[in-house]
Backbone atoms as SQL, in Angstrom:
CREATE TABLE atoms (id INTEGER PRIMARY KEY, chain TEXT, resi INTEGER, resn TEXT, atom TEXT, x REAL, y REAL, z REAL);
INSERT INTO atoms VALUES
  (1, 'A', 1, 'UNK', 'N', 34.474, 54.515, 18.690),
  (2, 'A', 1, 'UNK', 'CA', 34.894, 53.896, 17.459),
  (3, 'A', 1, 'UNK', 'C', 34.369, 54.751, 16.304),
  (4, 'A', 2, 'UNK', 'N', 35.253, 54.739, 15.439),
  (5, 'A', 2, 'UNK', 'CA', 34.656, 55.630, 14.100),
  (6, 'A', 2, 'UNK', 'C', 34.310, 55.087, 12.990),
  (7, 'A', 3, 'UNK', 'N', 34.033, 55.509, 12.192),
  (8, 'A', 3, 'UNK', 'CA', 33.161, 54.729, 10.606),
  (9, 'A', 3, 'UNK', 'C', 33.876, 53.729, 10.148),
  (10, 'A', 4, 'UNK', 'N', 35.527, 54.692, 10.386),
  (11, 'A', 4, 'UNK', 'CA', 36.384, 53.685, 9.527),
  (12, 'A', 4, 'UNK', 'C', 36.898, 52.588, 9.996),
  (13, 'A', 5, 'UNK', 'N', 37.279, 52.367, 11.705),
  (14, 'A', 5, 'UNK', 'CA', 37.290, 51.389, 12.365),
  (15, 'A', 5, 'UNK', 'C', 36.458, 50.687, 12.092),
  (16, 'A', 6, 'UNK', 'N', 35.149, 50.801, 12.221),
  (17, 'A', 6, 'UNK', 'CA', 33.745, 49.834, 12.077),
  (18, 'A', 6, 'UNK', 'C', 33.470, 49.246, 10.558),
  (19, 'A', 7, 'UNK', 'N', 34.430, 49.889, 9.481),
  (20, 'A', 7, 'UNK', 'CA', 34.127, 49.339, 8.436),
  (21, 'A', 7, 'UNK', 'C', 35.229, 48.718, 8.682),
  (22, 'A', 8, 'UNK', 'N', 36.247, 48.751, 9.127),
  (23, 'A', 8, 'UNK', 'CA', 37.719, 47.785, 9.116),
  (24, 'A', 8, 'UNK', 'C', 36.973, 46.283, 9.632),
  (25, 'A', 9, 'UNK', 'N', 36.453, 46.819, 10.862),
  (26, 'A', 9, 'UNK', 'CA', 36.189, 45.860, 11.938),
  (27, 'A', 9, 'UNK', 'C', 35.321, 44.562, 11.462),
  (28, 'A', 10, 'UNK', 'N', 34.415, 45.485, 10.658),
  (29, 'A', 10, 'UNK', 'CA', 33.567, 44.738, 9.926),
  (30, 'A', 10, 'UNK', 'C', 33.913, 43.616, 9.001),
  (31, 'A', 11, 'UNK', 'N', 34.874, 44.400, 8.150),
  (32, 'A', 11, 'UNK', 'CA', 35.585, 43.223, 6.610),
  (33, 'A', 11, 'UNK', 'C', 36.520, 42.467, 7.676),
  (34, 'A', 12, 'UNK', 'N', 37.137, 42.676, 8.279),
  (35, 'A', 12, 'UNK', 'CA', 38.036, 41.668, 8.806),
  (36, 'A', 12, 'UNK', 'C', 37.169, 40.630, 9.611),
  (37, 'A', 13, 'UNK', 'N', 35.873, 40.797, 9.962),
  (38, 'A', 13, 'UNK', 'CA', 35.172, 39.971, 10.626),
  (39, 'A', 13, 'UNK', 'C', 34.218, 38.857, 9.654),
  (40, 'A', 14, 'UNK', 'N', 33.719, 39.572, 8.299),
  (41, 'A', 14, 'UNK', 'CA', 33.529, 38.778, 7.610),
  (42, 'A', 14, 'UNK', 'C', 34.634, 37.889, 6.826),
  (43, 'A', 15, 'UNK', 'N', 35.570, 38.818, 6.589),
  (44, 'A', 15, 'UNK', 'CA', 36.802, 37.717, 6.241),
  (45, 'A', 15, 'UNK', 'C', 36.882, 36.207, 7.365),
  (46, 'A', 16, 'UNK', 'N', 36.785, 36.273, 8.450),
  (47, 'A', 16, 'UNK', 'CA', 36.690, 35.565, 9.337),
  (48, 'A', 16, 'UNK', 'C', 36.096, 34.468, 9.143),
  (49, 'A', 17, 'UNK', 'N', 34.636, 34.699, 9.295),
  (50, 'A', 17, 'UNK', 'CA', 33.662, 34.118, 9.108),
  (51, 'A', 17, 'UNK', 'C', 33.236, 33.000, 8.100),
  (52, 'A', 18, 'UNK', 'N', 33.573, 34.028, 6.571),
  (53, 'A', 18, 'UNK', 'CA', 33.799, 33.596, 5.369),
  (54, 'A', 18, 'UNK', 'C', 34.607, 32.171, 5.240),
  (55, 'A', 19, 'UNK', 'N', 36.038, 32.304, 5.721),
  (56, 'A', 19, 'UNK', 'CA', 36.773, 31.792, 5.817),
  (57, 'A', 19, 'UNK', 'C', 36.748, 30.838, 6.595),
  (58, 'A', 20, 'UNK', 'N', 35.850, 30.445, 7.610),
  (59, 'A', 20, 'UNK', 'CA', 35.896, 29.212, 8.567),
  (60, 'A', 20, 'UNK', 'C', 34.854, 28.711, 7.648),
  (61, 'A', 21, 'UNK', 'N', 33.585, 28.950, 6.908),
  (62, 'A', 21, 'UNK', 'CA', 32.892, 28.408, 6.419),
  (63, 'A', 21, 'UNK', 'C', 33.057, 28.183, 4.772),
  (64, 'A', 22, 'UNK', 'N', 34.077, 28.410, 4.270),
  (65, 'A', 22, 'UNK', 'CA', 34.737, 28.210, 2.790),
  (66, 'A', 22, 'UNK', 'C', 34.329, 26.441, 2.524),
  (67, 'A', 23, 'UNK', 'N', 34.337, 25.927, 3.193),
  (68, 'A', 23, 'UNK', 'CA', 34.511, 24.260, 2.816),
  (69, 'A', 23, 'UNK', 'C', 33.129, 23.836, 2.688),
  (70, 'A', 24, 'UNK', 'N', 32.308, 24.586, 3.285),
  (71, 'A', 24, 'UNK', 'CA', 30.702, 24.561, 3.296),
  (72, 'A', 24, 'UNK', 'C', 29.900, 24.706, 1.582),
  (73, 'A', 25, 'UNK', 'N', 30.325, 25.429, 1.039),
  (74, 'A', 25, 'UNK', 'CA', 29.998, 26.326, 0.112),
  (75, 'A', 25, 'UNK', 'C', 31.152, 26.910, -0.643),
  (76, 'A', 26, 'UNK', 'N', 30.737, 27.064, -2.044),
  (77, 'A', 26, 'UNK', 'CA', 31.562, 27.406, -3.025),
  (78, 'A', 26, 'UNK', 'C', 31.289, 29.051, -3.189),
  (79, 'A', 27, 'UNK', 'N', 29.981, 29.384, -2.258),
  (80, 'A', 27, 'UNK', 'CA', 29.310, 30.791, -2.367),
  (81, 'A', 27, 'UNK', 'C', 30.451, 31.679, -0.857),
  (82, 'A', 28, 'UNK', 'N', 30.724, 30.588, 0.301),
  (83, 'A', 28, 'UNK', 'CA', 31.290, 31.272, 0.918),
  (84, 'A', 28, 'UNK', 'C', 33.153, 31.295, 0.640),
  (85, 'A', 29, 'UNK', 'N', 33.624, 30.978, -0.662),
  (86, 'A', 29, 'UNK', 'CA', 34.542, 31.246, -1.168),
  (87, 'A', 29, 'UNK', 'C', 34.644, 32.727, -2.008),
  (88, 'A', 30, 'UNK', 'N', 33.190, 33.216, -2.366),
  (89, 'A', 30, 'UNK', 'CA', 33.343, 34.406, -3.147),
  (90, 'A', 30, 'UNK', 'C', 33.304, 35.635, -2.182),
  (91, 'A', 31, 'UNK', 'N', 32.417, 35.144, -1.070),
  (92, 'A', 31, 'UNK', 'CA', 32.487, 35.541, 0.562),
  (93, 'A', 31, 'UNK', 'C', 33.219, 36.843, 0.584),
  (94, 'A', 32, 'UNK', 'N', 34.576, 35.391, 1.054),
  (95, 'A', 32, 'UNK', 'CA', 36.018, 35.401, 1.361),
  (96, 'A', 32, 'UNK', 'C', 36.275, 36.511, 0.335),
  (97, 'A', 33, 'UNK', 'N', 36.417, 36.358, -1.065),
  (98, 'A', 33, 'UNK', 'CA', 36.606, 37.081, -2.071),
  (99, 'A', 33, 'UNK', 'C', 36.309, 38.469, -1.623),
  (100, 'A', 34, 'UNK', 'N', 34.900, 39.013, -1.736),
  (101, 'A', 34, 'UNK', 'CA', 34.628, 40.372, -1.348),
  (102, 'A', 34, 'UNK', 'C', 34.751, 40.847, -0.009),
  (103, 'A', 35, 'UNK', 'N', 34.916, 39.872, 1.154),
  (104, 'A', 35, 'UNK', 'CA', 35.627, 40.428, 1.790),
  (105, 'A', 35, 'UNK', 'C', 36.927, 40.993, 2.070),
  (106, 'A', 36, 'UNK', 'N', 37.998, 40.311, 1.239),
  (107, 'A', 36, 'UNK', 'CA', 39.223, 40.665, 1.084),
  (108, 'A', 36, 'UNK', 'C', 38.943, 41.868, 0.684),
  (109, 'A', 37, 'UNK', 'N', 38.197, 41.668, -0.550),
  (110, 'A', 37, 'UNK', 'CA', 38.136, 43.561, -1.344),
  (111, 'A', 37, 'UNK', 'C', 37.784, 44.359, -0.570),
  (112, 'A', 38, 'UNK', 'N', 36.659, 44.353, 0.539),
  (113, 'A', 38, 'UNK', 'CA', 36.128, 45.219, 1.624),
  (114, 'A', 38, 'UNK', 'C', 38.058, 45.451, 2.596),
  (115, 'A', 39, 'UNK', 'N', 38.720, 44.846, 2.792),
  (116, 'A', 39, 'UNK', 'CA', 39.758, 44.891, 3.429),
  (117, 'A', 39, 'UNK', 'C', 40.870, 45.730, 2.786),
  (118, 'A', 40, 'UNK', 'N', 40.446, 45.421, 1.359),
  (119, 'A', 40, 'UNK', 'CA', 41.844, 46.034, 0.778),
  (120, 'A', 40, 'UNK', 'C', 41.667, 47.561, 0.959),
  (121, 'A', 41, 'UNK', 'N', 40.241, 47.960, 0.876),
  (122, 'A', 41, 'UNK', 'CA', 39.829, 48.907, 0.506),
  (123, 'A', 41, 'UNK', 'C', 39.886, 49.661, 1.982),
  (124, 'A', 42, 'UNK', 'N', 39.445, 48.931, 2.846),
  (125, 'A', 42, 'UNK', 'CA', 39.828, 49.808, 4.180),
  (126, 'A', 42, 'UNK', 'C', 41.333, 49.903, 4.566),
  (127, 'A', 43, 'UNK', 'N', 42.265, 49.246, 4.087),
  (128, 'A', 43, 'UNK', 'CA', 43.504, 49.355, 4.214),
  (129, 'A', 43, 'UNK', 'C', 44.394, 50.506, 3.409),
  (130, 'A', 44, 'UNK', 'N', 43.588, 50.854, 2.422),
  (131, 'A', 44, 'UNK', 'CA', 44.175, 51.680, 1.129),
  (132, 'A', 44, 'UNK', 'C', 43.498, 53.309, 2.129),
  (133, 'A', 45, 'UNK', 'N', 42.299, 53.005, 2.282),
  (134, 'A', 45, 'UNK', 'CA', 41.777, 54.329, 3.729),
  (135, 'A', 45, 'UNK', 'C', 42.187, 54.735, 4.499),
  (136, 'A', 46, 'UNK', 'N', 42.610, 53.677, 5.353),
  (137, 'A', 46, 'UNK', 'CA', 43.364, 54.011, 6.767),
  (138, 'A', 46, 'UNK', 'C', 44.898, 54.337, 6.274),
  (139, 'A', 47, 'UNK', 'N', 45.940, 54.342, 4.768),
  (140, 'A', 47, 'UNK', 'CA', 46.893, 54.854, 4.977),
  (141, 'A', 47, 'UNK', 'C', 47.759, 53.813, 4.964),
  (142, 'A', 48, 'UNK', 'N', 47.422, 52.627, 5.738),
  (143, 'A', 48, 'UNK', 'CA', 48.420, 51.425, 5.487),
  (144, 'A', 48, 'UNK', 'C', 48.243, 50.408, 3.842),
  (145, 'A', 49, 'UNK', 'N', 48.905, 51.228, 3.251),
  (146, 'A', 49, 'UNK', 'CA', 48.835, 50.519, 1.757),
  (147, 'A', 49, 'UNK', 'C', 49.367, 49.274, 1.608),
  (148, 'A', 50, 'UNK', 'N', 50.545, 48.464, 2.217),
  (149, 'A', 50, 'UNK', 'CA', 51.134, 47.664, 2.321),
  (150, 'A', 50, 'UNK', 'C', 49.629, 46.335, 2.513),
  (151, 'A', 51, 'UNK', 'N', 48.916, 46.843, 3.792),
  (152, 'A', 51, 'UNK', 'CA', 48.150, 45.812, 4.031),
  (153, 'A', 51, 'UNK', 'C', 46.968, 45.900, 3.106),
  (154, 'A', 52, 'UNK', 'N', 46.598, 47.062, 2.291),
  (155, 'A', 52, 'UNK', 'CA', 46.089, 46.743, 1.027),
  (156, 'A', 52, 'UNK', 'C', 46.078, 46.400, 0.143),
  (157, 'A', 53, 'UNK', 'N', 47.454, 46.424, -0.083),
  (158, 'A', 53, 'UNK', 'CA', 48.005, 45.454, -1.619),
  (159, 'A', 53, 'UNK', 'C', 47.864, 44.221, -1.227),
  (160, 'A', 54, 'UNK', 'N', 48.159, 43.603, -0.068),
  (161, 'A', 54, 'UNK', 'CA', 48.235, 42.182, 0.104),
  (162, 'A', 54, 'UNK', 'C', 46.650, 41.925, 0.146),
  (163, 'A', 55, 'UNK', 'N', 45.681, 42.416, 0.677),
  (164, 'A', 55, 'UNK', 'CA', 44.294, 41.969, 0.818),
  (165, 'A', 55, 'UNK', 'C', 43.982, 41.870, -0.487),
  (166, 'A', 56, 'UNK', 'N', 44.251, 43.020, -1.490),
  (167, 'A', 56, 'UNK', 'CA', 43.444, 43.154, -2.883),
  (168, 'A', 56, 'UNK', 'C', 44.105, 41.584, -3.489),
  (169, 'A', 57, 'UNK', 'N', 45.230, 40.988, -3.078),
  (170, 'A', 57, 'UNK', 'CA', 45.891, 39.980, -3.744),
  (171, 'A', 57, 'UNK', 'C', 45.074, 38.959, -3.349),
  (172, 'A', 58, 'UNK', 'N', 44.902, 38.454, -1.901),
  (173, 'A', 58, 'UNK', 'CA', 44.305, 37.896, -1.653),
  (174, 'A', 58, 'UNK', 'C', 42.666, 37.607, -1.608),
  (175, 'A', 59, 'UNK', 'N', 42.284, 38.461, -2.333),
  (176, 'A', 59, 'UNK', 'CA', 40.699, 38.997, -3.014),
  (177, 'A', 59, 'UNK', 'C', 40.849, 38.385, -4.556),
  (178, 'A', 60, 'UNK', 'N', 42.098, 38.622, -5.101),
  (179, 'A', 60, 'UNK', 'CA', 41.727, 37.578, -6.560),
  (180, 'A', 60, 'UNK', 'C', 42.278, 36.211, -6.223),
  (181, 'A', 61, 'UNK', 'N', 43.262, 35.729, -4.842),
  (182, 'A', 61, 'UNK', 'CA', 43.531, 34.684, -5.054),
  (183, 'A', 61, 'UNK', 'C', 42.390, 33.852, -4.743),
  (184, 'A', 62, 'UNK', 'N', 41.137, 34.070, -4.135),
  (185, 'A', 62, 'UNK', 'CA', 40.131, 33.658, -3.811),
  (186, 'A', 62, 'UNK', 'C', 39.345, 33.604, -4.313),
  (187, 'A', 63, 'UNK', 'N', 39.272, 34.843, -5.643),
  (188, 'A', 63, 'UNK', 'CA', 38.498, 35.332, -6.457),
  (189, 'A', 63, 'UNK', 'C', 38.498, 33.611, -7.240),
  (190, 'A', 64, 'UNK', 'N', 40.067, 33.482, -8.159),
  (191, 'A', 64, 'UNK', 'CA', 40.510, 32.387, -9.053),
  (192, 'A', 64, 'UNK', 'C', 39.682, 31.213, -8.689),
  (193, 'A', 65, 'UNK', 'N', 40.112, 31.123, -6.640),
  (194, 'A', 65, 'UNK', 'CA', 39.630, 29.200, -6.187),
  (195, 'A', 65, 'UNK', 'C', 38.256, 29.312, -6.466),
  (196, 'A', 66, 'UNK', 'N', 37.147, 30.675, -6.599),
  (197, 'A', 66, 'UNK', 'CA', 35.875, 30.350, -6.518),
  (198, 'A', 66, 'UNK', 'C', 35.414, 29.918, -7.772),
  (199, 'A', 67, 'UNK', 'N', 36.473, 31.039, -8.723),
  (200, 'A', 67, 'UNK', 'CA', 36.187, 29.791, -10.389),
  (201, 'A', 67, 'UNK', 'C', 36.082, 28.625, -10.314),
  (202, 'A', 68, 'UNK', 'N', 37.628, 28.431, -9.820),
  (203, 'A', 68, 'UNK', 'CA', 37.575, 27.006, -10.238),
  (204, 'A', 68, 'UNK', 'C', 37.198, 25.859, -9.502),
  (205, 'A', 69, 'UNK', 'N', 36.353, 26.527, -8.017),
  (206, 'A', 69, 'UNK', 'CA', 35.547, 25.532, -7.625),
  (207, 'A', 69, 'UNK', 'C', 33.819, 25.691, -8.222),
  (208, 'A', 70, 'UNK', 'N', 32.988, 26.556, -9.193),
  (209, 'A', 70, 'UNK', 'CA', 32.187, 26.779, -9.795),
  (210, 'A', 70, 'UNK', 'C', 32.404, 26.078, -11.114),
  (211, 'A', 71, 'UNK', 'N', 33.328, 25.884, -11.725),
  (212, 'A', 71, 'UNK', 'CA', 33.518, 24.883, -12.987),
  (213, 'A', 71, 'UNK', 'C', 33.610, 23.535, -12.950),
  (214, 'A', 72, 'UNK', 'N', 33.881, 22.932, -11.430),
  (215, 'A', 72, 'UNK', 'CA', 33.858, 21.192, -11.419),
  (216, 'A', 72, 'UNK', 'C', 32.467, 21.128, -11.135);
């Protein structure tokens, strides 16, 4: 396995993680957040841009819910 696999392997695993425990915590919503960005960013690396644009999207749509679960 190489760096870049293991950093793929990695954000997609905290995305994971993040994401089963989102309802726990308003902290594992921002998680989610930088993990997406860790994703977009290995996606924009490896060449598949398609699956980076959608991660970076889904990095602010997560970004937004952590606002606006930090303001109630």
């Amino acid at each position: 396995m190489d760096l870049l696999t293991a950093f793929g392997l990695f954000a997609v695993t905290a995305m994971l993680v993040s994401y089963a425990l989102e309802a726990r915590s308003a902290w594992f919503t921002l998680a989610f957040a930088a993990a997406c960005a860790l994703g977009s960013a290995y996606g924009f690396m490896q060449g598949a841009w398609p699956f980076g644009l959608v991660e970076a999207i889904w990095a602010m749509v997560a970004l937004a819910k952590w606002r606006g679960r930090i303001s109630n």
